[in-house]
N, C-alpha and C positions, 0 to 999 in steps of 0.2 A: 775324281776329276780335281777336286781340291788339293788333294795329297800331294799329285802329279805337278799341278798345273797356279794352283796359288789361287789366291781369293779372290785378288783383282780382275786374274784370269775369265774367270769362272760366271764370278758375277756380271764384267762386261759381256760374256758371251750372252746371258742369259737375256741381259738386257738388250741385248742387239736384237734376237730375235723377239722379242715382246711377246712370247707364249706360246707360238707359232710350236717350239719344241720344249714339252715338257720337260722341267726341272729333274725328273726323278730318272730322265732318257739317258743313255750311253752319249760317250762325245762323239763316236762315227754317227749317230744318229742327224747333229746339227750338218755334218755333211751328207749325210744321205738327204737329208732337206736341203742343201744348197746344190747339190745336182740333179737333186727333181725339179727344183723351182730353174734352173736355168733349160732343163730340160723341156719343160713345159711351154718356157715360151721363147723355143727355138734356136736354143746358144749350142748345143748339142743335141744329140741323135738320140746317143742312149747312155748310159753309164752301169757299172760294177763296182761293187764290193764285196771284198770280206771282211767278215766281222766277226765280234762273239755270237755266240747261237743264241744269245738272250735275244737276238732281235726280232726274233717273234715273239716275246713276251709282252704282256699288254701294255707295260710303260713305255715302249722300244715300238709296240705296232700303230700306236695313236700318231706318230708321224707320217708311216706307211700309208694308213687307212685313207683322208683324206686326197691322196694324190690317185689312189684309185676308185675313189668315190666319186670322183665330180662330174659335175654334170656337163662341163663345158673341160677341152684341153685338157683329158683325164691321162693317166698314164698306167699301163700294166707290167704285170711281171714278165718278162720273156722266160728267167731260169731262174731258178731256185734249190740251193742244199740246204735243209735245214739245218743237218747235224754232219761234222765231218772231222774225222782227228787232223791234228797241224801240231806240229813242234816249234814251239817259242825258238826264233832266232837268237836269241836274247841270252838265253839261260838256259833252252834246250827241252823246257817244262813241256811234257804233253797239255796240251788243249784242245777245245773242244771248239770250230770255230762254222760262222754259216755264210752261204753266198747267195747272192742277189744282183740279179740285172732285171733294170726297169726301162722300158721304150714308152714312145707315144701312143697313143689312143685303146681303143677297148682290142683286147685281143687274146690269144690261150697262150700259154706259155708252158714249159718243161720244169716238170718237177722231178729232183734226183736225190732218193735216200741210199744210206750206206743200208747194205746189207747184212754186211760180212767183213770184217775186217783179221788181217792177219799180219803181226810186227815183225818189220826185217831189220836185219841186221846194226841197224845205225840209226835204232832207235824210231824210224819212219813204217806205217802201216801201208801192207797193201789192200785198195780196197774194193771190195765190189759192192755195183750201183744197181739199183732199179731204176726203170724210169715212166714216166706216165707223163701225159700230155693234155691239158685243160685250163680252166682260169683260175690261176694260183689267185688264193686270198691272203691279208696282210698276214695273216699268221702260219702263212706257205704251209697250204693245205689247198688241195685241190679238191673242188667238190663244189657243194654249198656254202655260201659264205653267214658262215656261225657270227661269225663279228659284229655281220649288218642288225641281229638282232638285237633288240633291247629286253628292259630289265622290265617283268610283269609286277603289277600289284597285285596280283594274287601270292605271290612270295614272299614281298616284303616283311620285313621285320622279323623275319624267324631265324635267316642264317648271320653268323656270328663268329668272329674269330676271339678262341682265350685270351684267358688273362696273361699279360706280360712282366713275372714279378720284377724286372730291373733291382737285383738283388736275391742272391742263390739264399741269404740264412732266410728267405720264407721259406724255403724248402725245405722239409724235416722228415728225420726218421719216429717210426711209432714208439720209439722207448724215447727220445726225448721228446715228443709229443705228451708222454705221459709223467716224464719230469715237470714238464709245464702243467701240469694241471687235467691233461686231456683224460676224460674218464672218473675224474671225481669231482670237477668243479661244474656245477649245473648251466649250461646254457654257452659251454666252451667247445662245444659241437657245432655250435655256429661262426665260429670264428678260426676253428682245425679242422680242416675236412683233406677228405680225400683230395689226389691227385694225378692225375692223368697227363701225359704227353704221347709223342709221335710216336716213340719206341715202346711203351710201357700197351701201345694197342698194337703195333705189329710183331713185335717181339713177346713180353709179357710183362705185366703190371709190376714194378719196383714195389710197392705197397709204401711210398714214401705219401706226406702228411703236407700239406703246406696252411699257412700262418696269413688268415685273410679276413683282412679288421676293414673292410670296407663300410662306409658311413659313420664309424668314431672319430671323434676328436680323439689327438692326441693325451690329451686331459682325461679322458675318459676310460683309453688303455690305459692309463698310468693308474686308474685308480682302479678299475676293476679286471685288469688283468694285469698285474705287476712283472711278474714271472716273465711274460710275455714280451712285454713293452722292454723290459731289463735283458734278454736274450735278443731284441732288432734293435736296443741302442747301442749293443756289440760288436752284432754282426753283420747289422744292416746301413745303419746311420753313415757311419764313417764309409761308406762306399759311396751312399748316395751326397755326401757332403762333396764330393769330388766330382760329381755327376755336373753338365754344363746346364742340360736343362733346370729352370728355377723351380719348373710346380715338383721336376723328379726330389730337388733340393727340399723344397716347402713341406710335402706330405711324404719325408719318405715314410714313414710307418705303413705308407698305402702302396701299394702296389703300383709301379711304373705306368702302365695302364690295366686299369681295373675294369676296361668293358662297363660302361653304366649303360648301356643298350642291350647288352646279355643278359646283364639281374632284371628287368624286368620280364625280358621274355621268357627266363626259365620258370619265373616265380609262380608257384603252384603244383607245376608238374612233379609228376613222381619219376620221369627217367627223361630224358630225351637224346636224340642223335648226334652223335659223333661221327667224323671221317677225319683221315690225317692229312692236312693237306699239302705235303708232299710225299709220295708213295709207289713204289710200281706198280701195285697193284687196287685199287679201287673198289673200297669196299665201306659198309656202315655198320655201327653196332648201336647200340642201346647201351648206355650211362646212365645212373643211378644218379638222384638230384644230388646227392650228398657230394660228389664228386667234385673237384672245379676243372675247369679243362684248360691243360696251357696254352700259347699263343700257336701253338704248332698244330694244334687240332680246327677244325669246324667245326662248329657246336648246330645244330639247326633243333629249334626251341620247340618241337613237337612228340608227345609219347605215344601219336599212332603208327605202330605197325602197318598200315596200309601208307602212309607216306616211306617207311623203310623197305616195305618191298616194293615199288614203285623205283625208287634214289638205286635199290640194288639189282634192278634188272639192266639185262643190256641195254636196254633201248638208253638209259640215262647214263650208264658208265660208258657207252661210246658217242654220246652228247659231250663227258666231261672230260673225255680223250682229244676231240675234237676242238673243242670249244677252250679249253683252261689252256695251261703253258706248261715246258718241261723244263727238268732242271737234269744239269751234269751230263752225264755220257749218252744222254738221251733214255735210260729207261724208266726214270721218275718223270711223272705225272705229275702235274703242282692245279689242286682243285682251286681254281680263282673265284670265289663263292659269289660275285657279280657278274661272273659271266659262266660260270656251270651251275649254280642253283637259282639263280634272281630271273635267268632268261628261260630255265624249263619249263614247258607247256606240258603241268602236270592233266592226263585223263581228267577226263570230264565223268565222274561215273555216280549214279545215283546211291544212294544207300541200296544192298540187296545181296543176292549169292554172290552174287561174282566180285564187288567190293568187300566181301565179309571173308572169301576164299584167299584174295591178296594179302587180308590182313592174315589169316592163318598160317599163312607161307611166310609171309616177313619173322611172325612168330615165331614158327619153324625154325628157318634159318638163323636166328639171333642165337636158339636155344641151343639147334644142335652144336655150334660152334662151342658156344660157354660151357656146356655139357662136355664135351671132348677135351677140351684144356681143363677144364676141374681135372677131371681120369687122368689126363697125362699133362704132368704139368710143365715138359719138357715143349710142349707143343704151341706152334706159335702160327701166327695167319697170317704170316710170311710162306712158311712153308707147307700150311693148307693149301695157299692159293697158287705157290708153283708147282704142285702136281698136279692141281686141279686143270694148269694153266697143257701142262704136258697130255695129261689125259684128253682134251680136247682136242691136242693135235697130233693124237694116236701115237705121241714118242714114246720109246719104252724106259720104264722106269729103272731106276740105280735100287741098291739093296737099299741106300738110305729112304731115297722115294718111298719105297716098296712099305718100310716101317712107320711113314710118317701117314699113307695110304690107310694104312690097316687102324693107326690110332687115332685119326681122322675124321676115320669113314666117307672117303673123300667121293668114290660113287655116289654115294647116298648124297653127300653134298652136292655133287653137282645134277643131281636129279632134282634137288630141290630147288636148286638156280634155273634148272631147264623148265620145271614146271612155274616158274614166279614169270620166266618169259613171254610162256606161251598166255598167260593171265593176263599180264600186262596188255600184252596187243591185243587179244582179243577186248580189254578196257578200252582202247583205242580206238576198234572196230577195224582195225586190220589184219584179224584172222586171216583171212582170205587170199592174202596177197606174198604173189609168188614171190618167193627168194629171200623176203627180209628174214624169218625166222633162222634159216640154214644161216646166212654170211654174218646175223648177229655171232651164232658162235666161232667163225672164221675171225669174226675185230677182235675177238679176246685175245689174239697173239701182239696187240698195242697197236701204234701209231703207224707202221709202216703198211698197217692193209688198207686200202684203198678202195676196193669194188663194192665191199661190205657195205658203205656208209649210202654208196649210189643213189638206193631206193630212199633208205630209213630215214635219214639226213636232208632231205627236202621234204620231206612230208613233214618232221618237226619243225625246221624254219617256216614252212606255211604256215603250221599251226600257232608258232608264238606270232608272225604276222595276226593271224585270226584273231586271237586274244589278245593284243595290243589296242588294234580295232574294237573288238570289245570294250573293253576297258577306256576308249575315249568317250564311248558313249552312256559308261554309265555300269554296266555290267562286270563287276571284279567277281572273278572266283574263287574266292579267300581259302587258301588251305588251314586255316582256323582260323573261322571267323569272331569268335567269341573276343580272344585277345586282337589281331587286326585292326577289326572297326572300331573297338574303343579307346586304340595306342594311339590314335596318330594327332603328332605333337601334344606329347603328354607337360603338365608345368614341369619346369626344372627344381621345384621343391622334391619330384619325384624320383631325378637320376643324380641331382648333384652332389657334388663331393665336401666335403668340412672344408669350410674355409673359402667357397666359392658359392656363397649364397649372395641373391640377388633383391633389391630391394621393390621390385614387384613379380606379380607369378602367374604373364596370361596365360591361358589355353589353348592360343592362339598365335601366331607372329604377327605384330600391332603394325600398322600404318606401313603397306606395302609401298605407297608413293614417295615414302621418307629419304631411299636409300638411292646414290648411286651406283649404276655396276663401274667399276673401275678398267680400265683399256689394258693394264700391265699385270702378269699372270703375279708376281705376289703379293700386290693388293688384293688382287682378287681372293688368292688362299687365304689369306690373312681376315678377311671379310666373313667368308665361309667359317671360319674356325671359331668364329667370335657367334656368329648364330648357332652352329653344329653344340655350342656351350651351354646352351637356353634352349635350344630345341635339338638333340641327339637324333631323333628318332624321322624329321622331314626330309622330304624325297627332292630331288633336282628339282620337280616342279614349282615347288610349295617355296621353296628358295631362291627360285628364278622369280618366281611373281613378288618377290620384296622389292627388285629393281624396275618396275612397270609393268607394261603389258605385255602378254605372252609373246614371247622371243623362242623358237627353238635355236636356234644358235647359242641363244646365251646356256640356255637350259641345256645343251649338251656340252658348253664350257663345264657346266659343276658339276655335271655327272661324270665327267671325267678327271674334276678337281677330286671329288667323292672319289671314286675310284684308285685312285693314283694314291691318297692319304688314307686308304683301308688297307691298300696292299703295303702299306710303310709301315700298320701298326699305330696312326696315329691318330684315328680314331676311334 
């Protein structure tokens, strides 16, 4: 919008609307706000657009969301595409764009996915539609509205996005890792570790090293790791001295963002979970702590296998199908770890067979994957999961298929997917119940099935109702408890960074009556950002009650300041 539109631009719009339309929104957004609000109160019937198809993504649906929430003068979707090809007038460029029409009051409306697309001649696609009829939600899906749900503290504090090095020379291969020192300098294992991103889990591990001096002064690398320090005032310094932001300027020897809310939660464990969080396909593995994870992965801070088979059954990959956002031509999946892991309403199950059986199978499943790529190292969990994906819907396979099947053991795998299912639910206590098991394996064809979710999909929205409930009254069900109950708002002597020490260290956020909440969205960020620096780790509540007394209004302003500034990377 900047680029386009100029700073004056930009900023007056924002300021016009006073927050109404998040900062981080599309500019069709400030007018899909300005013809729902004339809509609403009567200046029009109904209105259209099209747009980019990010407009169901969460920074783009928080617009949406409110005008079909309200309690008074609400408005619905009548129609909706989410995804549909369109040729830039412009330049001619394929894109990818979505459509929307919103009316007055509560009602169902038509929802139309591309099926099938096929390019004619002059560049334009012909295409065919499904179509289905119900109450489209802001994130144009008909069903159950995933969105209405909030964020449980039984999840808090565990999921996590990587470190974002803002500067490629941390990123090293193992023979200049071992130029540097790695391998004969004692206690330089802690500052070269492994590295992990998007591709190196779906494709296969580059076996690259990355350079991660988190909690030294500069002073400090300069004296006890020279080598070091003399290879990132090279290769790193001079990039970051051009960089606009001041703290990227201040600390570059540190990491762009260093996640100070990840190193605590990892700290102890011996592995814990990764997903990629954009991916076609939806899946979790187990990470070694030694590892660090880039910004392009989910990290979620737990080494139980009974939370990995749990996150890898159906029931939660077509939670985070539903629930999260897509990217591009529509077949990536983008896991939005606030609203696919913070709002799952993990089983309630006690220690016993049938909790000790899930964790077996997560087990399982971890093993046979890593087992299969050790043998063949050609093999990658891309194309595990697209036979896996074909075998499910009885298509028949290509000779390459056939070879990637057989080195796989892709049967076997999906036997162990089918029996983690049937585990799962019956944790649930919905053994019993007709239809979800079958049409969970019918959703593994992506986004475009719809009848699948019918049953399974209301029953979890109950359930995170149920537990939200819960949880007002006292009852959290800490998926580890241990670390949880004693994280929360840890001092800032425990995550802060060199050079941003504070001259006192409470336990606590001091004198809630001190603060005003300010009316205009970037005082408010701006407010947040300055607490989120002394306290990393407090929740919308704990941050709402610094400005008075309980407000949910205000309290879902920051959860959605939160929100908006985790999916930026900036916190």
């Amino acid at each position: 919008m900047r680029d386009a539109l100029g700073d004056g631009y930009t900023e007056a719009l924002r300021l016009a609307w006073k927050g109404d339309v998040p900062e981080s929104a599309d500019l069709v957004m400030f007018w899909w706000a300005k013809a729902a609000a004339e809509t609403v109160q009567g200046r029009c019937k109904r209105f259209g657009f099209i747009t980019t198809n990010s407009i169901h993504q969460t920074f783009n649906r928080r617009v949406i969301e409110p005008f079909l929430t309200a309690a008074k003068k609400p408005l619905h979707l009548a129609y909706a595409i989410p995804d549909h090809p369109w040729i830039d007038s412009a330049d001619g460029a394929a894109v990818r764009i979505a459509m929307t029409v919103a009316a007055p009051g509560k009602s169902e409306g038509i929802l139309e996915k591309v099926t099938s697309e096929s390019p004619l001649e002059h560049g334009e696609n012909e295409v065919t539609l499904s179509s289905v009829t119900g109450t489209l939600a802001a994130n144009l899906q008909v069903g159950s509205d995933l969105t209405s749900c909030g964020a449980l503290q039984a999840n808090s504090m565990l999921a996590h996005r990587g470190v974002q090095t803002i500067g490629s020379g941390f990123i090293i291969t193992p023979d200049l890792a071992t130029t540097l020192g790695f391998g004969r300098l004692p206690g330089i294992e802690n500052h070269v570790r492994g590295y992990r991103n998007g591709r190196d889990l779906t494709d296969k591990p580059r076996g690259l090293q990355v350079i991660d001096l988190f909690g030294l002064t500069a002073d400090q690398v300069q004296n006890q790791w020279p080598a070091i320090y003399q290879h990132l005032l090279i290769y790193v310094k001079p990039v970051r001295d051009q960089n606009n932001r001041e703290s990227y300027r201040k600390r570059w020897w540190i990491h762009g963002e260093p996640r100070k809310d990840l190193r605590p939660a990892l700290a102890g464990l011996p592995r814990y979970i990764a997903t990629v969080e954009t991916s076609k396909h939806r899946f979790f593995t187990f990470l070694d702590q030694s590892i660090l994870p880039d910004n392009k992965l989910i990290a979620i801070a737990s080494d139980d296998p009974f939370i990995l088979g749990v996150l890898s059954s159906s029931l939660h990959t077509t939670w985070a199908l539903k629930s999260g956002s897509w990217l591009g031509v529509g077949n990536d999946s983008v896991y939005v770890k606030t609203r696919c892991f913070e709002t799952f309403p993990f089983p309630a199950l006690e220690e016993g067979g049938l909790k000790q059986r899930i964790r077996d199978l997560g087990e399982r499943l971890d093993a046979h994957r890593k087992r299969q790529q050790e043998q063949h190292p050609s093999l990658t969990l891309t194309g595990m999961y697209n036979v896996l994906e074909k075998l499910r819907a009885g298509e028949t396979l290509t000779a390459k298929d056939k070879q990637i099947h057989d080195q796989a053991l892709v049967t076997l795998l999906k036997q162990i997917h089918d029996d983690l299912d049937a585990a799962v639910l019956q944790a649930y206590g919905w053994t019993g119940s007709v239809g979800i098991l079958p049409t969970l394996k019918e959703n593994h064809r992506g986004r475009d099935a719809h009848a699948p979710c019918d049953e399974l999909l209301p029953r979890l929205v109950a359930l995170n109702r149920a537990r939200a409930a819960e949880e007002k009254h006292g009852q959290i069900r800490y998926l580890r408890p241990d670390y949880q109950r004693s994280g929360d708002l840890r001092s800032p002597q425990e995550t802060q960074l060199p050079g941003t020490e504070t001259n006192s260290s409470p336990s606590k956020i001091q004198n809630p009556e001190s603060k005003i909440w300010p009316p205009k969205l970037p005082a408010q960020v701006t407010l947040i950002r300055q607490l989120l620096a002394t306290h990393p780790t407090a929740t919308p509540e704990q941050l709402s009650a610094q400005f008075g007394r309980k407000n949910k209004s205000r309290t879902d302003q920051i959860e959605g300041i939160l929100e908006t500034l985790r999916e930026l990377g900036q916190v």
